[in-house]
N, C-alpha and C positions, 0 to 999 in steps of 0.2 A: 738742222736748218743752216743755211747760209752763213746767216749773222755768225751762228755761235761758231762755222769754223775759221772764221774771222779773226773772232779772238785767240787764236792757236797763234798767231803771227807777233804776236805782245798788246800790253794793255794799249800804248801811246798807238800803235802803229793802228789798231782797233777802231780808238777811237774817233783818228783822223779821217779812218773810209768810212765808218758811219756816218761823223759832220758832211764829208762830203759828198756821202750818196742823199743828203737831206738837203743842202745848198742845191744838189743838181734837179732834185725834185722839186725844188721851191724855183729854180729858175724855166724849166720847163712848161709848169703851171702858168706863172703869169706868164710865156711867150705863148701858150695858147688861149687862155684869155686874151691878150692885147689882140694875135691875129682874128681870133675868133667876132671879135667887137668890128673890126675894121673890115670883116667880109659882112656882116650883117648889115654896115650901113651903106656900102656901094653894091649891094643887090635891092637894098629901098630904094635907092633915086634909078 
């Protein structure tokens, strides 16, 4: 899998692209949330 040839690169280095393949997923989610909310309410009016 992925992840695990990840950790071949060091523990530290590991765990940083883990944290931040998870910051990047958490930041994508709520940008499609927010647009997603903001298309819904300018096709109501």
């Amino acid at each position: 899998m992925f992840l695990s040839q990840i950790d071949e690169l060091g523990e530290n280095t590991a765990l940083a692209i883990k944290i931040g393949l998870i910051i990047i997923g958490v930041i994508l989610f709520f940008m499609d949330k927010f647009t997603t909310n903001n298309n819904n309410h300018k096709s109501v009016s």
